[in-house]
N, CA, C and O atoms as a DFTB+ gen file, in Angstrom:
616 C
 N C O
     1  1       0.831      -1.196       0.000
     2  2       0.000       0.000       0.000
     3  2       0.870       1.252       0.000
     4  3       0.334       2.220      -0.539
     5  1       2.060       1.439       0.473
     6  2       2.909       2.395       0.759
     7  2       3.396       2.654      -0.616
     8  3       3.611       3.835      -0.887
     9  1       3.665       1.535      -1.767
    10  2       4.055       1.543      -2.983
    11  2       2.760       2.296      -3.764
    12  3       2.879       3.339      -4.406
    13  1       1.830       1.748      -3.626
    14  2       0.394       2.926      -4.508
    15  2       0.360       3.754      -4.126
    16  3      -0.138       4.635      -4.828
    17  1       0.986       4.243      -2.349
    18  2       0.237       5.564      -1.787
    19  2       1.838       6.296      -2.427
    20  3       1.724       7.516      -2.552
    21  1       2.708       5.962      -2.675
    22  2       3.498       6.803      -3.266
    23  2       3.819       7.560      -4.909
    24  3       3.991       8.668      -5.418
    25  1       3.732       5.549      -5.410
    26  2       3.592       5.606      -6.786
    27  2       2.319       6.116      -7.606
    28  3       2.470       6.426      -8.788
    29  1       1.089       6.206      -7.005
    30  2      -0.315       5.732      -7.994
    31  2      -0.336       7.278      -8.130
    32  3      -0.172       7.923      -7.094
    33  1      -0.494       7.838      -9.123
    34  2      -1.507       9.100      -9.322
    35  2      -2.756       9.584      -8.171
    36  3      -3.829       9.036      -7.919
    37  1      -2.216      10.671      -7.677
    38  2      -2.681      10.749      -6.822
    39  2      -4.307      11.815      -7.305
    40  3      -5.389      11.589      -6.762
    41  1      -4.058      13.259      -8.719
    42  2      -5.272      13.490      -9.359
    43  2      -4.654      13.615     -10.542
    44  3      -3.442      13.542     -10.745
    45  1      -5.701      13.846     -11.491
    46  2      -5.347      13.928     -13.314
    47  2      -5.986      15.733     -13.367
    48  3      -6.602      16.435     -12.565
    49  1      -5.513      15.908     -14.573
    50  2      -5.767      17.512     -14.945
    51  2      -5.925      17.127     -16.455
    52  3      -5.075      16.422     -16.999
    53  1      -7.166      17.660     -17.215
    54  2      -7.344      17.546     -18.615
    55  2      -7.896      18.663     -18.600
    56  3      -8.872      18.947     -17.906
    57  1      -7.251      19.487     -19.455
    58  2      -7.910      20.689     -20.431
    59  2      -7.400      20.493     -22.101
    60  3      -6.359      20.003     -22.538
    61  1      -8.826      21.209     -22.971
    62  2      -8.501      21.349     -23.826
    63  2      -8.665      22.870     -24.721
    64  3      -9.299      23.141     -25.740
    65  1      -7.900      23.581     -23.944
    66  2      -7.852      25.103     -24.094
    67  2      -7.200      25.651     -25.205
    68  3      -7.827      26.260     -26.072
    69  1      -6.003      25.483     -25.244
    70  2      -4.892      25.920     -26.393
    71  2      -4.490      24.384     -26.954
    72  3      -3.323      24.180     -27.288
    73  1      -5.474      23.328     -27.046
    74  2      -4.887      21.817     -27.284
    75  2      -4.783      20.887     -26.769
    76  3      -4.775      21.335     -25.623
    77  1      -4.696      19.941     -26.664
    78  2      -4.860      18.677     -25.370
    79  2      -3.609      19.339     -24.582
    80  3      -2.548      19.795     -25.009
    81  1      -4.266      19.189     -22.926
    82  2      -3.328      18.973     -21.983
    83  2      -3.469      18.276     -21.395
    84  3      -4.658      18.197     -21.089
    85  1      -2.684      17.349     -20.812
    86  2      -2.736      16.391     -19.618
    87  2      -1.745      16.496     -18.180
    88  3      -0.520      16.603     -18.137
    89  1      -2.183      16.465     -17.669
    90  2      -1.244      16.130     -16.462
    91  2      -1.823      15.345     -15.444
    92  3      -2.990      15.382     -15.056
    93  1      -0.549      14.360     -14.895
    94  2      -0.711      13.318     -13.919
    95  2       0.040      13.681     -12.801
    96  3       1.208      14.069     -12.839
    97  1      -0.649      13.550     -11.807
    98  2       0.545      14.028     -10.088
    99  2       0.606      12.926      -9.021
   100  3      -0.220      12.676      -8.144
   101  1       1.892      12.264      -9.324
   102  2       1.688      11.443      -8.053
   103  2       2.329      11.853      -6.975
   104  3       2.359      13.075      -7.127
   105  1       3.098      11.493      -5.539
   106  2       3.526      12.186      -4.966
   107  2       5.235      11.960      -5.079
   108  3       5.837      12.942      -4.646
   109  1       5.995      11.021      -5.503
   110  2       7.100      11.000      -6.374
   111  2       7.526      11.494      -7.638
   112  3       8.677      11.607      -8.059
   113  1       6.315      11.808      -8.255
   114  2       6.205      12.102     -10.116
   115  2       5.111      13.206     -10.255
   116  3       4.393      13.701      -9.386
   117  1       5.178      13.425     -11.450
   118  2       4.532      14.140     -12.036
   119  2       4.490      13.926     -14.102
   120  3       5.439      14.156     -14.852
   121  1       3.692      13.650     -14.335
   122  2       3.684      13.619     -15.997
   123  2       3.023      15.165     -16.937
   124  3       1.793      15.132     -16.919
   125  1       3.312      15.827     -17.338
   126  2       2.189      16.658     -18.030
   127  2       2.823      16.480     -19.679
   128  3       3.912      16.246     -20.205
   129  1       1.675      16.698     -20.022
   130  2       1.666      16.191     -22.177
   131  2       0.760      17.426     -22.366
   132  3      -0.262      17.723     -21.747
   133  1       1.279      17.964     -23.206
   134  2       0.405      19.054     -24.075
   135  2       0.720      18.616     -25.661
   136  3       1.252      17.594     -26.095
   137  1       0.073      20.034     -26.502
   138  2       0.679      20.335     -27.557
   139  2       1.964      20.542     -28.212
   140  3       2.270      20.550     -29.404
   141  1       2.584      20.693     -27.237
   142  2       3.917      22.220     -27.209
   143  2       4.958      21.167     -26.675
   144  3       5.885      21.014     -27.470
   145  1       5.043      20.423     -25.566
   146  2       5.954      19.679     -24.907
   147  2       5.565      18.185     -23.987
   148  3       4.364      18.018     -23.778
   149  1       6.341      17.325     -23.551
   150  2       5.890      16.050     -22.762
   151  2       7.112      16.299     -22.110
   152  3       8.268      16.493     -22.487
   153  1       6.413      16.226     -20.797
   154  2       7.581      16.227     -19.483
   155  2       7.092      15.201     -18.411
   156  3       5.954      15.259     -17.944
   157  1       8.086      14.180     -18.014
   158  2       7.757      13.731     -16.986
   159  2       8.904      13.966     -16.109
   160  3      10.077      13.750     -16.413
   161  1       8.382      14.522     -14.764
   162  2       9.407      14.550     -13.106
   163  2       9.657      13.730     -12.306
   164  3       8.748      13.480     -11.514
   165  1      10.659      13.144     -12.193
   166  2      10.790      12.352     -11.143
   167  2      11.213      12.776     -10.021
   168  3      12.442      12.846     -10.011
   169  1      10.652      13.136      -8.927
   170  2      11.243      13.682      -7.571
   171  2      11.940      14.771      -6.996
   172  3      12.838      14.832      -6.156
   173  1      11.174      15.805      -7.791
   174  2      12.168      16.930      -7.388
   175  2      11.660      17.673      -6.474
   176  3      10.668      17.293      -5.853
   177  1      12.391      19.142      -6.179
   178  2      11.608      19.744      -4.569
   179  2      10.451      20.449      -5.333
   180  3       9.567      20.742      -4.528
   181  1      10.121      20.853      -6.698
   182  2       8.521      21.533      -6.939
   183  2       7.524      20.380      -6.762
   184  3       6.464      20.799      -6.298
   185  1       7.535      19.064      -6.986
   186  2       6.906      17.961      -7.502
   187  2       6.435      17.671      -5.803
   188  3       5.257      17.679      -5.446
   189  1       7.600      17.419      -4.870
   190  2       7.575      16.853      -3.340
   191  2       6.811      18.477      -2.563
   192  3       5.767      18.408      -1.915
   193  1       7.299      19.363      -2.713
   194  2       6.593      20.379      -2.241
   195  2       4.859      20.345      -2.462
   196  3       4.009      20.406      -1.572
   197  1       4.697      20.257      -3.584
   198  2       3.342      20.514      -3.952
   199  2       2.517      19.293      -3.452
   200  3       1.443      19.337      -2.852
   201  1       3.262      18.147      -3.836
   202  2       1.841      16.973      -3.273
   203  2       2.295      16.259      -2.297
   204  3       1.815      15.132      -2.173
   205  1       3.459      16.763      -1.229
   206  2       3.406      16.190       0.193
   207  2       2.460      16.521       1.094
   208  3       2.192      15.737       2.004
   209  1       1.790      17.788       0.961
   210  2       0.722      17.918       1.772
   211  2      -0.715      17.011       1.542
   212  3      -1.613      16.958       2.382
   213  1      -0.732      16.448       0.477
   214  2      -1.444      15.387       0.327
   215  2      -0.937      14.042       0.461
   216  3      -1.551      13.008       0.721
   217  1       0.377      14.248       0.221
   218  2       1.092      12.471       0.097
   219  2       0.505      12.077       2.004
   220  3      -0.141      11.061       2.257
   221  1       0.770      12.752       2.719
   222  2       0.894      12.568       4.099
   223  2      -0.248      11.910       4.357
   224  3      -0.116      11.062       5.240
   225  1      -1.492      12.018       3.823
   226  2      -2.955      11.417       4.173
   227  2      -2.979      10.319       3.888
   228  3      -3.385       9.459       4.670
   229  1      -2.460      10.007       2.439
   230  2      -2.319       8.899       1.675
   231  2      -1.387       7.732       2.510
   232  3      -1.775       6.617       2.859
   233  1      -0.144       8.287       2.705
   234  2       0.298       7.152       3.822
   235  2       0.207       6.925       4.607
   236  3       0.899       6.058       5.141
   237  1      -0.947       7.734       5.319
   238  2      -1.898       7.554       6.579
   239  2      -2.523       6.049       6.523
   240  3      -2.474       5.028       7.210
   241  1      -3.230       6.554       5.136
   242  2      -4.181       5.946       4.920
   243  2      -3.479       4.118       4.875
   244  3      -3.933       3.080       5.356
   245  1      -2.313       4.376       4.130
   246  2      -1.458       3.057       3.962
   247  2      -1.282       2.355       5.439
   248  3      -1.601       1.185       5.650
   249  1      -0.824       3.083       6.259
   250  2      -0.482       2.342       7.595
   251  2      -2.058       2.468       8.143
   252  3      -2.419       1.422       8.682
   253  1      -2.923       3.360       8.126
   254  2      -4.641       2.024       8.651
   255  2      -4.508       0.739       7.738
   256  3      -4.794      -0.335       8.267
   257  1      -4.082       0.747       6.361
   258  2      -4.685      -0.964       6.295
   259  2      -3.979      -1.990       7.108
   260  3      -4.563      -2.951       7.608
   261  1      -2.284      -1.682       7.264
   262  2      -1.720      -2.238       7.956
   263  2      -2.242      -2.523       9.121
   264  3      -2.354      -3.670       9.554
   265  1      -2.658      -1.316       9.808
   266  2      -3.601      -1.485      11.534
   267  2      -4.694      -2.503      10.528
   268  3      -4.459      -3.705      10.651
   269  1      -5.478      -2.259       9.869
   270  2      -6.586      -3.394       9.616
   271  2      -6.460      -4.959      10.058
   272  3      -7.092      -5.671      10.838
   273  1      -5.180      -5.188       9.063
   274  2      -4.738      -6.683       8.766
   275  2      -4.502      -6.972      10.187
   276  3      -4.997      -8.056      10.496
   277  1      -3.759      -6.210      11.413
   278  2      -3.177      -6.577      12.366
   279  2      -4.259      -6.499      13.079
   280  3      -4.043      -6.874      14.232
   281  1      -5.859      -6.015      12.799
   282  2      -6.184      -6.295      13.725
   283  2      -6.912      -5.298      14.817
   284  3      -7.777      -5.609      15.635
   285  1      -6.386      -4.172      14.621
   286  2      -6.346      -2.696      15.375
   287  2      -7.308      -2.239      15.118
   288  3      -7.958      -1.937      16.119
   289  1      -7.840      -1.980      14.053
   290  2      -9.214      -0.625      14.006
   291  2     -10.132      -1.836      12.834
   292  3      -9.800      -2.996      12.590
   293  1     -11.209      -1.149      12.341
   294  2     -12.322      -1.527      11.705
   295  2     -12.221      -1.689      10.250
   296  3     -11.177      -1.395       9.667
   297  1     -13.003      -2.034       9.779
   298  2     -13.033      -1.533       8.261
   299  2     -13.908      -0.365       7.866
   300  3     -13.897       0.425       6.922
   301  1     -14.447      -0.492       8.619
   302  2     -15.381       1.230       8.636
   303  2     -14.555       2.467       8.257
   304  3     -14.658       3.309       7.365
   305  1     -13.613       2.241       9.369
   306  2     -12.619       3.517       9.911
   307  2     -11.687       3.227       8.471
   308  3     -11.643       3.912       7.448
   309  1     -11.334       2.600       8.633
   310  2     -10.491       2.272       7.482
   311  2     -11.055       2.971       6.067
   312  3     -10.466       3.970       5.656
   313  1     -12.019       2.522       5.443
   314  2     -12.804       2.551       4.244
   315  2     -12.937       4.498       4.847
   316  3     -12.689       5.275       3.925
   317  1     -13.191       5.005       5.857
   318  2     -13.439       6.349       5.896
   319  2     -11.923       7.054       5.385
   320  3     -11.708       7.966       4.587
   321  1     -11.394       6.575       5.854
   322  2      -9.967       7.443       6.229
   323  2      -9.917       7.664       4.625
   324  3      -9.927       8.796       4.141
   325  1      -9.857       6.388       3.777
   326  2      -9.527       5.811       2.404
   327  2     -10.479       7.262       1.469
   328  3      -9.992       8.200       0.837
   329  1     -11.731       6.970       1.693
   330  2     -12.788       8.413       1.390
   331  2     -11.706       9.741       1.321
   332  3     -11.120      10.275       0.379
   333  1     -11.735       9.970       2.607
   334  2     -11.032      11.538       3.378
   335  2      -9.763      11.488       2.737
   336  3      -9.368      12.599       2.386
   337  1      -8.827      10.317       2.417
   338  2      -7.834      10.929       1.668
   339  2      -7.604      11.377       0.335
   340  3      -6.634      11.940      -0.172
   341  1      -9.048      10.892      -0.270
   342  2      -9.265      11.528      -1.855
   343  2     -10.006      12.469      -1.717
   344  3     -10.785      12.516      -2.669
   345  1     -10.159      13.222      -1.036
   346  2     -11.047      14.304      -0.472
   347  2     -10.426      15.418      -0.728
   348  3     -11.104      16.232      -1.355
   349  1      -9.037      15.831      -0.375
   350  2      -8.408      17.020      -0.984
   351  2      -8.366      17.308      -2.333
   352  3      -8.698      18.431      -2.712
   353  1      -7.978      16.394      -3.178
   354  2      -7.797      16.795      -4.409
   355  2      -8.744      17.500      -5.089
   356  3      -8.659      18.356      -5.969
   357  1     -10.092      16.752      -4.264
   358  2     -11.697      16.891      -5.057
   359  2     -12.073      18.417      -4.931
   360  3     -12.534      19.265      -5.695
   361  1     -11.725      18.382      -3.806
   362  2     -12.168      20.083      -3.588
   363  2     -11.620      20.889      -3.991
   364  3     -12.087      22.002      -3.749
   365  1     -10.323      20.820      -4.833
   366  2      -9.444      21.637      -5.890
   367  2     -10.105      21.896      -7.014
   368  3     -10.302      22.961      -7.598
   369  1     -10.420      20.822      -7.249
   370  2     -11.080      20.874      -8.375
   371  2     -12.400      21.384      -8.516
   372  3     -12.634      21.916      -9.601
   373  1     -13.539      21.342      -7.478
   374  2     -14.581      22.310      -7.603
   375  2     -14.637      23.375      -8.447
   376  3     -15.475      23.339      -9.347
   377  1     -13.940      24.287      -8.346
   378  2     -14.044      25.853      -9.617
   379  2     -14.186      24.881     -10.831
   380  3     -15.239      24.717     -11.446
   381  1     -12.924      24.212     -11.124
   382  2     -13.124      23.575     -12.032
   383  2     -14.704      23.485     -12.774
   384  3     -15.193      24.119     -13.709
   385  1     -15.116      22.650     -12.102
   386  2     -16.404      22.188     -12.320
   387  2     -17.530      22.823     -12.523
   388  3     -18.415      22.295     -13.197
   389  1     -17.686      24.118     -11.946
   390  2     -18.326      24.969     -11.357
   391  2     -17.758      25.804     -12.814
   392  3     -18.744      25.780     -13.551
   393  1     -16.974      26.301     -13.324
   394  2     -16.734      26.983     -14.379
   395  2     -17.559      26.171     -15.503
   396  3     -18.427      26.804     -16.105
   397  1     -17.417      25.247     -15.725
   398  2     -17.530      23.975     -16.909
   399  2     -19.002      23.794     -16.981
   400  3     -19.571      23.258     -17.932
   401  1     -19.706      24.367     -15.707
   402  2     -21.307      23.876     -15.332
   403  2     -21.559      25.525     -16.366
   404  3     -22.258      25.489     -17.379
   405  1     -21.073      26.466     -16.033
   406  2     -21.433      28.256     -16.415
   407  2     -21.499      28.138     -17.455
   408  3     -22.672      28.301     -17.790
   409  1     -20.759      27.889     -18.430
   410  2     -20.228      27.733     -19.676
   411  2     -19.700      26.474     -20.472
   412  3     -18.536      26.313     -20.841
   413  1     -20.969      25.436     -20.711
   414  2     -20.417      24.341     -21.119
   415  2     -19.921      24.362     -22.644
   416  3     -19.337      23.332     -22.981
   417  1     -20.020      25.115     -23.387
   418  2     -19.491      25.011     -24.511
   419  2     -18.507      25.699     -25.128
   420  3     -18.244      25.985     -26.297
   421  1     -17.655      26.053     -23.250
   422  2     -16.173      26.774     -23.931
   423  2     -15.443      25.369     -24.076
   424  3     -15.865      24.317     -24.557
   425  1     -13.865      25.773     -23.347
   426  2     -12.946      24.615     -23.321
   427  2     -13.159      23.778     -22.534
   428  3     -13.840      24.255     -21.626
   429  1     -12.904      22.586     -22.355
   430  2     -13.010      21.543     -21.362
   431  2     -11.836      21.590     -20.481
   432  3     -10.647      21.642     -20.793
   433  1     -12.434      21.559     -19.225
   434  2     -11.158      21.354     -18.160
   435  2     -11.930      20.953     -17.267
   436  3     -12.865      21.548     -16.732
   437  1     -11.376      19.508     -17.032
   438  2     -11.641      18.566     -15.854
   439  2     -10.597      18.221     -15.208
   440  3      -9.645      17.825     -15.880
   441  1     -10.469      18.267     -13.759
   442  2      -9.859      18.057     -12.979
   443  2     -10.273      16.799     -11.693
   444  3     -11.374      16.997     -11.180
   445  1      -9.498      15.572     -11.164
   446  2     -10.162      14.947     -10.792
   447  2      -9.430      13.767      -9.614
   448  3      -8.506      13.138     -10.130
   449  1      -9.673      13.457      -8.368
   450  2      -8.425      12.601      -7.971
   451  2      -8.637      11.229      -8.646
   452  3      -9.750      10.847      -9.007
   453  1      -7.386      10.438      -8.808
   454  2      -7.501       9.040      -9.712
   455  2      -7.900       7.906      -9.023
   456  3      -7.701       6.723      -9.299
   457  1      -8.592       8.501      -7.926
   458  2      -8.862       7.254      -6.697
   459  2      -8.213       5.726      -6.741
   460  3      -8.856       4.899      -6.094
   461  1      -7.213       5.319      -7.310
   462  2      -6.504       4.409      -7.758
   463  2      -5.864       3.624      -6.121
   464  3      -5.507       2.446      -6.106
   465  1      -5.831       4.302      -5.159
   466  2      -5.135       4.292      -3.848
   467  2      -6.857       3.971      -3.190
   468  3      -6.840       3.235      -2.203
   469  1      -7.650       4.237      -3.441
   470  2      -9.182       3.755      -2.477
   471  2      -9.330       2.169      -3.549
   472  3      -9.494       1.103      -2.955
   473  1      -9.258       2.184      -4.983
   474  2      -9.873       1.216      -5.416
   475  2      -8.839      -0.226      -5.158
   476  3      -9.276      -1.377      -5.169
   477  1      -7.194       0.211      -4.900
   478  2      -6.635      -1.069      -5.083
   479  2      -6.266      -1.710      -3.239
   480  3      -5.551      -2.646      -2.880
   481  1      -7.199      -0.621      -2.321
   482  2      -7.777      -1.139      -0.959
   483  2      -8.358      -1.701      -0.895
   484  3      -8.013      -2.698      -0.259
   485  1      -9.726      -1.694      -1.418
   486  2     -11.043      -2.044      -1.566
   487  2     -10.861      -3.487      -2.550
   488  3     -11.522      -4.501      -2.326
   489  1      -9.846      -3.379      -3.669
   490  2      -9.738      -4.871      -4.296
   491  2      -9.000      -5.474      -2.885
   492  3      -9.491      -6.550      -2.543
   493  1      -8.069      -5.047      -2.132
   494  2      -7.037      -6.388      -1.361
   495  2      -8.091      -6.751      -0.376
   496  3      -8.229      -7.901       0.043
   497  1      -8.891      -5.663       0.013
   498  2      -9.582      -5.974       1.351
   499  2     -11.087      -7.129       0.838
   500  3     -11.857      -7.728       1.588
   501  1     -11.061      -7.098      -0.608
   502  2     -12.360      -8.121      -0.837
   503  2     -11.928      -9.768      -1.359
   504  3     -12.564     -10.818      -1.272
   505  1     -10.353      -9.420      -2.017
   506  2      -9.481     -10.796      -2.368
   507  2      -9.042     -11.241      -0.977
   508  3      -9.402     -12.389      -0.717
   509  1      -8.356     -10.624      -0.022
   510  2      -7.889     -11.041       0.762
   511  2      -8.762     -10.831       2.220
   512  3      -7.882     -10.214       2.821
   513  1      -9.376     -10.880       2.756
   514  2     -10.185     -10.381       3.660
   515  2      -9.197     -10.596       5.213
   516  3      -8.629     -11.594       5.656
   517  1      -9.308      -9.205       5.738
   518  2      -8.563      -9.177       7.165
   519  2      -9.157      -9.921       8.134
   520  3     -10.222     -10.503       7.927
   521  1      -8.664      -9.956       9.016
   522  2      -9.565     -10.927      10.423
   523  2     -10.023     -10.060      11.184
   524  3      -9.613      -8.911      11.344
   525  1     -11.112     -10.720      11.805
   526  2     -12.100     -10.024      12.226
   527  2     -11.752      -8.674      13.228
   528  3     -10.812      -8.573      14.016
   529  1     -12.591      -7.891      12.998
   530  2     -12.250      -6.827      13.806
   531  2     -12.237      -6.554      15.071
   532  3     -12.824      -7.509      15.579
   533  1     -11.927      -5.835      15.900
   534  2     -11.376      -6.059      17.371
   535  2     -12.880      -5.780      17.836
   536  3     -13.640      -5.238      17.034
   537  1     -13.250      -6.072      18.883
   538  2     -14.146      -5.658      19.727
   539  2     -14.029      -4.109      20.143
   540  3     -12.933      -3.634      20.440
   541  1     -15.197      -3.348      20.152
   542  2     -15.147      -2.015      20.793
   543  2     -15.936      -2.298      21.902
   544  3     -16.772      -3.143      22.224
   545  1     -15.272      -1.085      22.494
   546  2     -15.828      -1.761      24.473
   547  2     -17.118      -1.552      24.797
   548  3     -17.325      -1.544      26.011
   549  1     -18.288      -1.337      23.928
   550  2     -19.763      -1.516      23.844
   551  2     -20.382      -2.774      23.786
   552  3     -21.528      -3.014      24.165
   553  1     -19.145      -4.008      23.029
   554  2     -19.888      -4.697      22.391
   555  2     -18.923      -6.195      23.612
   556  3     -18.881      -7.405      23.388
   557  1     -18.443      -5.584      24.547
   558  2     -17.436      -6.407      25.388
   559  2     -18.081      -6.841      26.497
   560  3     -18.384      -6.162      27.478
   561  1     -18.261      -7.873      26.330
   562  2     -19.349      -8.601      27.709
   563  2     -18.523      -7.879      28.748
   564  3     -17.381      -7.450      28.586
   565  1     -19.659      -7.768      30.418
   566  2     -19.400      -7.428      31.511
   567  2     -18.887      -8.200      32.356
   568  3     -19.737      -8.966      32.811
   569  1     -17.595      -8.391      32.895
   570  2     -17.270      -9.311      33.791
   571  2     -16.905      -8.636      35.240
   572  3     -16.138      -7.782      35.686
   573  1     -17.943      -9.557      35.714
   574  2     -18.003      -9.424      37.166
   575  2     -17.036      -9.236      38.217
   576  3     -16.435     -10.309      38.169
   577  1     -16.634      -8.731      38.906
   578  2     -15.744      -8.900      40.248
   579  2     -15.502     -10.154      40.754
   580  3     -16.118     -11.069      40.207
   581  1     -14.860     -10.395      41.540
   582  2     -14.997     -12.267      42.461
   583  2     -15.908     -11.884      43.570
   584  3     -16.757     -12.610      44.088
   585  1     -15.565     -10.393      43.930
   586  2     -16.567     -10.663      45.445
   587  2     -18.017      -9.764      45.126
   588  3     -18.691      -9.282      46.036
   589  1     -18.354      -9.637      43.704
   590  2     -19.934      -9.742      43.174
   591  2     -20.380     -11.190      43.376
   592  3     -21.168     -11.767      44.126
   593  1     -19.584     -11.519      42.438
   594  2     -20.335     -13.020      42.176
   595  2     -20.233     -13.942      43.247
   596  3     -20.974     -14.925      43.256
   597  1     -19.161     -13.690      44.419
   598  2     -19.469     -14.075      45.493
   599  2     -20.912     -14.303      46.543
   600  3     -21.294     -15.312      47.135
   601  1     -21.599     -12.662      46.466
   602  2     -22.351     -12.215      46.924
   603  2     -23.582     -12.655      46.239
   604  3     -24.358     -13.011      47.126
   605  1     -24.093     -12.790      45.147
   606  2     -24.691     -13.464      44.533
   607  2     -25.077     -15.318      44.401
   608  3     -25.902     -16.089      43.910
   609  1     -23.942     -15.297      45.145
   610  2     -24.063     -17.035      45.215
   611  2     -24.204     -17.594      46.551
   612  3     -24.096     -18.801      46.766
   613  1     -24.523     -16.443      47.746
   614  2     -24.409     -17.086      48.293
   615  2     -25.912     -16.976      49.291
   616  3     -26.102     -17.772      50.210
């Protein structure tokens, strides 16, 4: 998981303003393709600057599945966290969208996270299924004292 939450595309950028553009952002890389030029980054401080403040959720998110498998938290919590970490990108992209809704028959520009890091969770956690989840202390039978059940028995 630490390998997708680093490697996978974390959102895509398509406009077609002055010509196809593309760009891909993961938090090691970066790809953008236009008209004009194709550049891909491997690891530099604009690339790590810009999507460490997102990479950080993402390998959050990597060490809950780890807590999963071991045992520690839910799949609930888990599957939320997984949500909340594609959650930043999305809200970048709003104007986006919100422009594109005003004026649908200018240029196209969609912006979008590649949820690629929620979907290849959601495949391990349905191929491989974790063990059961821990008890929360609601659901933890009450055990008695010795000198309750003393008192009771006698």
């Amino acid at each position: 998981m630490t390998l997708v939450a680093l490697l996978a595309p974390i959102a895509f950028f398509l406009s077609s303003y002055d010509g196809l553009y593309l760009s891909l952002i993961a938090i090691l890389w970066s790809f953008t393709s236009s008209s004009y030029y194709t550049q891909l980054v491997l690891v530099d401080i604009f690339t790590l600057g810009m999507s460490m403040p997102f990479g950080f959720i993402r390998l959050a998110y990597a060490y809950q599945m780890v807590r999963l498998y071991k045992g520690r938290t839910t799949k609930k919590r888990t599957l939320t966290l997984g949500i909340v970490s594609e959650l930043p990108f999305a809200f970048l992209f709003i104007p986006y969208i919100i422009i594109w809704l005003l004026n649908p028959y200018g240029p196209v520009s969609l912006g979008a996270p590649s949820l690629i890091l929620l979907i290849v969770s959601i495949l391990i956690v349905r191929l491989r299924p974790p063990p059961e989840s821990p008890e929360i202390w609601e659901e933890m039978s009450e055990e008695k004292s010795w000198w309750t059940e003393e008192s009771t028995n006698a």
